[in-house]
N, C-alpha and C positions, 0 to 999 in steps of 0.2 A: 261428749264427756270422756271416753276412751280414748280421742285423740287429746285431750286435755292434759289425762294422767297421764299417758304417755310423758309428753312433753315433760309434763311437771318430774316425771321420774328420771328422766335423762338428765336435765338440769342440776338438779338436786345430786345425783351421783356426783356429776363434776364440781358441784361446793363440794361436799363431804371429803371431793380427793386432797382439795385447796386447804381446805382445814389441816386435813392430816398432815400433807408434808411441810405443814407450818409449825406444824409440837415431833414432827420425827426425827427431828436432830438432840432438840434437847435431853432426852435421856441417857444418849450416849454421848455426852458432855464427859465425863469420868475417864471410859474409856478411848477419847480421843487426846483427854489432857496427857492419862498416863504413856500413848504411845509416841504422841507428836513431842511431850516434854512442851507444852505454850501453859498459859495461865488459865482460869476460867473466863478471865477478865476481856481474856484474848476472844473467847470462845463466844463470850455476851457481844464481844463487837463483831464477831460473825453472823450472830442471830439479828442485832441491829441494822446491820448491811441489807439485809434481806426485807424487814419493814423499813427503811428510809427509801430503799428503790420504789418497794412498792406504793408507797405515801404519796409520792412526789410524782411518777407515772400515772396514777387512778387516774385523775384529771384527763391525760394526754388520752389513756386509753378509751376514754369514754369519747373524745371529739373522733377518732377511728371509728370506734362503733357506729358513731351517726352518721359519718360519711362511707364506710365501707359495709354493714349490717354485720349483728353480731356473730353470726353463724361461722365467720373465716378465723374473728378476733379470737373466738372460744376456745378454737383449734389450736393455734397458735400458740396461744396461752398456756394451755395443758401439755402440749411438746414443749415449750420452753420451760417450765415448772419441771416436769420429769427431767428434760433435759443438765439443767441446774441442779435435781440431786441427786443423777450420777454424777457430774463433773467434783460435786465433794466426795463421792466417795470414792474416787481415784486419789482424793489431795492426798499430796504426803507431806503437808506445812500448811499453815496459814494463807498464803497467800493463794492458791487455789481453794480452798473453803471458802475466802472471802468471794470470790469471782466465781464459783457456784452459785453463792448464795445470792448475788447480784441477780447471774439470767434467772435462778429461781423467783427472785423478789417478779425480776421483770414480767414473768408467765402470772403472777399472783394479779398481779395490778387489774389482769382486764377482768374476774371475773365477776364482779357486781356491775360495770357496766355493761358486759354483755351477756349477765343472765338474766338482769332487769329488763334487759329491751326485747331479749327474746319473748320473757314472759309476759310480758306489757301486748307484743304482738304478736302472740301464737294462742295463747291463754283467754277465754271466753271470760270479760269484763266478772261476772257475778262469782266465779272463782280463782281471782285474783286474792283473795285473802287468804285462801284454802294453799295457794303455790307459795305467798311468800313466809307463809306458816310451815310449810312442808321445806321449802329452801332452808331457814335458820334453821329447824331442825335436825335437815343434813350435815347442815356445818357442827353444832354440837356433834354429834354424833364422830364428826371423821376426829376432831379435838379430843374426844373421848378413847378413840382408839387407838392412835397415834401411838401413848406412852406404851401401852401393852405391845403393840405390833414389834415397836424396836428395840425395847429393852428386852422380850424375851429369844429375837433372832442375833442382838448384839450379844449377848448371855454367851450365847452357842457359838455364835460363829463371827463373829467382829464388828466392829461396826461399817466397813465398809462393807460389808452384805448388807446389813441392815439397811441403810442406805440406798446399797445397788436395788432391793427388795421392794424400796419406796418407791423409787422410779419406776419399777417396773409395774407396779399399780397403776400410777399415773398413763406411764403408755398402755396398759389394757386398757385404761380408762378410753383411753384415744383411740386407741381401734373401734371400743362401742360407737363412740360419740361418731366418728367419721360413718362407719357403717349406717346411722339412721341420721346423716346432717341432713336430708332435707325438711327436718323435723323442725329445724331452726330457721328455715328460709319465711322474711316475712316478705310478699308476694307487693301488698300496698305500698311499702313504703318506697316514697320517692327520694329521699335527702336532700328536698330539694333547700333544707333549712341548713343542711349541712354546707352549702353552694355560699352563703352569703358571708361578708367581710365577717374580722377579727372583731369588730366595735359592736358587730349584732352579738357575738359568740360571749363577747366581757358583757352586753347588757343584761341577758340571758342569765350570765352564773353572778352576776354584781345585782340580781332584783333581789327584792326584799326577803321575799318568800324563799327565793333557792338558799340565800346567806342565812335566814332562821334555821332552816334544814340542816346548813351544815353547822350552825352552832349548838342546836340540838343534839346529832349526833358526836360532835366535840366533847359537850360535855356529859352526856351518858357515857360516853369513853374512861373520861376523867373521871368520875363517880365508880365504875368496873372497876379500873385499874386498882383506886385503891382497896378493893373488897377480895378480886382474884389474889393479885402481886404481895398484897402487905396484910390481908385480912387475918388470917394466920397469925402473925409474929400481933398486930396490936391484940388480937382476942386473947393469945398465951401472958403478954403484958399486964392488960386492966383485969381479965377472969382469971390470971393463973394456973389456966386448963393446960393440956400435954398439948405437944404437936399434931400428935396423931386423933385425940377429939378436934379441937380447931380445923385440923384439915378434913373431919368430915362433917363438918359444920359448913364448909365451901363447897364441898359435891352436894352438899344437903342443894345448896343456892343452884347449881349446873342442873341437877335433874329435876328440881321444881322451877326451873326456868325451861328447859326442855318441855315439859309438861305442860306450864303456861301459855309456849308458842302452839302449842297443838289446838288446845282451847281457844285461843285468838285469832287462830284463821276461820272459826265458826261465828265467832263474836263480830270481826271486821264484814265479813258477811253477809250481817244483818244487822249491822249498826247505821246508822243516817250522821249522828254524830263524831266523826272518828276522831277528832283530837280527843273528847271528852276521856275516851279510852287511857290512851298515855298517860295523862293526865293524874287518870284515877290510880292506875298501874303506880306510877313514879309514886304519886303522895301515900301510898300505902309503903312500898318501900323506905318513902325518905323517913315515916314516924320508924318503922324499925330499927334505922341508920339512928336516928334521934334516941331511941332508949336504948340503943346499943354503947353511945356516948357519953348520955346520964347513970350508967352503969346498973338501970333498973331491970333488963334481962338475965335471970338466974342463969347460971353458968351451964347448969345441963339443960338447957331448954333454948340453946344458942343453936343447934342445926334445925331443931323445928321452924326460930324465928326468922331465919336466913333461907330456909326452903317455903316459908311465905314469901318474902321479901323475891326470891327470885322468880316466883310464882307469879308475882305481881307484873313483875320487868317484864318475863315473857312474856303474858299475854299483849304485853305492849308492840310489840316486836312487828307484826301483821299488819297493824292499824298504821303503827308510824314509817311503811313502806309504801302505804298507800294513800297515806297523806302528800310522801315526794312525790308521786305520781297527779296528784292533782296540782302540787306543782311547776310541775313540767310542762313546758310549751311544745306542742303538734311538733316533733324531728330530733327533740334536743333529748331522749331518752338520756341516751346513753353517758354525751359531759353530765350533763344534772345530776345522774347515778353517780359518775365517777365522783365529780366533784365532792356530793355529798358525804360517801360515801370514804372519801379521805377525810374525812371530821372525825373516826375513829382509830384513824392511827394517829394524827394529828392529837388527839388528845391522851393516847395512850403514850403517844411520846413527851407530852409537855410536861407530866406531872406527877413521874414516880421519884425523880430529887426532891420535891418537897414530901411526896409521905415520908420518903427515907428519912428526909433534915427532921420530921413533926417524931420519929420514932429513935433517931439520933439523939433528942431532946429528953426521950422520957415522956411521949404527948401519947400516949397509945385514943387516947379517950379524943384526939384533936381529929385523929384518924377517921371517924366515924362520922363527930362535928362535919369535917370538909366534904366527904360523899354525901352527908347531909343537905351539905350546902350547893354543892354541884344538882343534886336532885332537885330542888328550887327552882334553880333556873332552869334547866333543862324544864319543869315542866311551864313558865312564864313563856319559856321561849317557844313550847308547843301550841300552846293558845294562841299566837299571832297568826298560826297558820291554818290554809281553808281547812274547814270540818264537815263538810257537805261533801258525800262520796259521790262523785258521778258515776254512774252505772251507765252510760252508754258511749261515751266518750273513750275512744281508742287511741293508747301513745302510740 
């Protein structure tokens, strides 16, 4: 058990860093427009830069992971992640922010496929709910910090400290992580599935169950996006509320999602049915989404019904990583994860022009309707897949 938490604690630092240097650019957004003189417009396609790399990479980094073990990829990832946000806080223009934010995307890409595979193969099967409840967690957390960390050293001292400051977390991070890797070494595995043609590697991420997976996580993406991105401007819309209730009507959703995943890795646990979870999770959420739409939620009573609602999602969190996990075939941790696991940028890229076009229109209430409707499938699409937890069965 102590080598467990161990593990699970090393892991989880390196999400949290991942997290963080993914929101530590955005607040000093301001202070790069006013010194660089570029647009914001400029500045959103530098943040884009950085999730299109890593969208389109997760995939690759996960076929790496199965054939090289995750222990080198992790490493790697986290020097080039640091290494990407120094190189922007050197830029003195766009075109070096963009190609920071590239190697940074690049370091980003490997880390769900090879924190999955570590913990899949380091991690004692009956607390495997308990790590990928303590993993999301991490990640909230570094996404939490992120704004505070850089906008109070950009305050003082610019943003490229701020920046340099980020990185330099990141490589403490790496000094940890390098000093206990053999924490990460999984001993069994052979790859030897990693060894065989391109046509096993497409059967593998083309079966039924891995394409549920990632459509599942597609569209819980697309459900997020519009509750984080636009949840705000439709609530101020159809309630009339201020910015600043609305927006704590969305951290109400972060910390009773936070709070969810803690309880879900005790629930995944001891549950024999794990899809039932998600399931249960989503449809709780989607009716919120649904009377959030019908405009039957009282206006002050919108961060309680949203801190259910995220309460809900979390607990989901635990269960629908280890549902991928049963369906993964003996070698292919790591593409499955990756693959997967691009189903949430993938959907967090498809579908903020239409909330924008449904709140362009005057549709604040259609807002709601669609993460409605996204919740639906997301959970039709959970049900096709196994719900029987193998307890002894090792990725």
């Amino acid at each position: 058990m102590r080598n467990d938490a161990f593990v699970i604690a090393l892991i989880a630092i390196g999400h949290s860093v991942s997290h963080f240097l993914q929101l530590v650019m955005a607040p000093l957004f301001p202070l790069m427009r006013e010194e660089l003189g570029v647009s914001y417009a400029t500045l959103g396609f530098v943040a884009a830069v950085f999730y299109t790399v890593s969208a389109l990479l997760q995939p690759f980094a996960g076929f790496i992971v199965d054939r090289y073990g995750g222990r080198g990829v992790l490493l790697a990832g986290m020097a080039l992640l640091g290494a990407g946000t120094a190189i922007s806080a050197l830029a003195d223009g766009p075109v070096l922010l963009a190609f920071g934010a590239a190697v940074a995307g690049l370091g980003n890409s490997v880390f769900h496929p090879a924190d999955f595979a570590i913990l899949n193969g380091r991690v004692t099967p009956q607390r495997l709910g308990h790590a990928f409840s303590l993993h999301g967690v991490a990640g909230s957390l570094g996404f939490a910090a992120a704004p505070v960390f850089s906008a109070f050293i950009g305050a003082y001292y610019g943003w490229h400290i701020a920046l340099l400051a980020g990185a330099g977390v990141a490589f403490a991070v790496l000094l940890l992580l390098l000093a206990n890797m053999n924490q990460f070494a999984v001993a069994h595995e052979k790859r030897s599935e990693a060894k065989k043609p391109v046509a096993h590697d497409a059967r593998v991420l083309l079966s039924g169950r891995v394409i549920a997976c990632f459509l599942f996580f597609a569209l819980h993406a697309a459900a997020l996006t519009g509750i984080m991105s636009f949840g705000v401007t439709a609530m101020k819309e159809q309630f009339g509320v201020a910015t600043t209730f609305a927006s704590s009507a969305v951290t109400a959703y972060l910390v009773g999602s936070g709070c969810g995943m803690l309880g879900g890795g005790f629930i995944a646990a001891r549950a024999t049915r794990l899809d039932l979870i998600p399931a249960a999770g989503l449809s709780v959420s989607a009716c919120v989404m649904l009377l959030f739409a019908a405009g039957a939620v009282p206006a002050a009573a919108l961060p309680v019904a949203l801190g259910i609602a995220g309460f809900a999602v979390g607990l989901t969190y635990p269960s629908r990583d280890l549902i991928v996990r049963a369906s993964t075939p003996p070698g292919a941790t790591g593409r499955v994860y990756g693959f997967v696991y691009s189903g949430l940028d993938v959907g967090s890229l498809a579908t903020p022009v239409f909330y924008g076009w449904l709140l362009d229109h005057s549709l604040p209430q259609a807002v709601f309707y669609t993460v409605f409707g996204f919740a639906l499938l997301a959970i039709f699409t959970v049900l096709q897949l196994p719900g029987r937890k193998p307890v002894t069965q090792r990725i």
